[in-house]
N, C-alpha and C positions, 0 to 999 in steps of 0.2 A: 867920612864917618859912616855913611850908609851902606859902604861896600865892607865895612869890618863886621856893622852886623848882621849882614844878609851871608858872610863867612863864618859868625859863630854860630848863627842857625843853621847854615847846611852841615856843617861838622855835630853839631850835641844834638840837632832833632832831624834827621833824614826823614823825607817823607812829606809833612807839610809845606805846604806853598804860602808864603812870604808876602799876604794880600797889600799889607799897607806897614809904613811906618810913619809917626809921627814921633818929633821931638820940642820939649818943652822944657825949658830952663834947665834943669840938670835930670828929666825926665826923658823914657823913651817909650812910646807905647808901640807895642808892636801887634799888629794883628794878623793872626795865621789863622788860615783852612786847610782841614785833611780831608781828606775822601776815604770814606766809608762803606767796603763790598759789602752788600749783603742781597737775602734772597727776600723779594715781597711777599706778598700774603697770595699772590698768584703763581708762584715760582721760578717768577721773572728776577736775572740779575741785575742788582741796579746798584749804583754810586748813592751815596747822599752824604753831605757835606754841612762839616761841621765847623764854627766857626767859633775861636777862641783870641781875646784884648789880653797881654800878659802886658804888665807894667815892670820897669829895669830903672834904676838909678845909675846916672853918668858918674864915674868916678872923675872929680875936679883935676884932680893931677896929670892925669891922665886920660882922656877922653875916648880914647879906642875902649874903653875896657868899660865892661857892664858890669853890673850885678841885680840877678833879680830881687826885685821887691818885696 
C-alpha cells in the first residue's frame, strides 16, 4: 500500500519529498516537504523548507486507490 502511494506522489507532485505516511482506518495522512530557493535579506542563497499534512480517503473496494479529501 505504501509503495502505490509514494508512486502517485512521484507521478502528480514531482518535487516534494515524502516525509511520513500514516494510515488510519480508511484514512491516509500523508506529509510532504518542498524546498524552497530563495535569496535572504543578505543575498545569501538559501533552501527553507516547507512543510504540508494532506489527508486522502482509502477507497474500500479497492485499497491501492486514493482520493483526496
Amino acid at each position: 500500500m505504501r509503495s502505490s502511494i509514494h508512486t502517485f506522489f512521484e507521478k502528480n507532485h514531482p518535487g516534494p519529498e515524502i516525509v511520513r505516511v500514516h494510515f488510519m482506518e480508511n484514512k491516509c495522512f500523508v506529509q510532504v516537504e518542498k524546498q524552497i530557493p530563495e535569496y535572504s535579506s543578505l543575498g545569501r542563497f538559501q533552501f527553507n523548507h516547507e512543510t504540508e499534512m494532506t489527508e486522502y480517503d482509502i477507497i474500500p473496494r479497492n485499497r491501492r486507490e486514493i482520493a483526496e479529501a
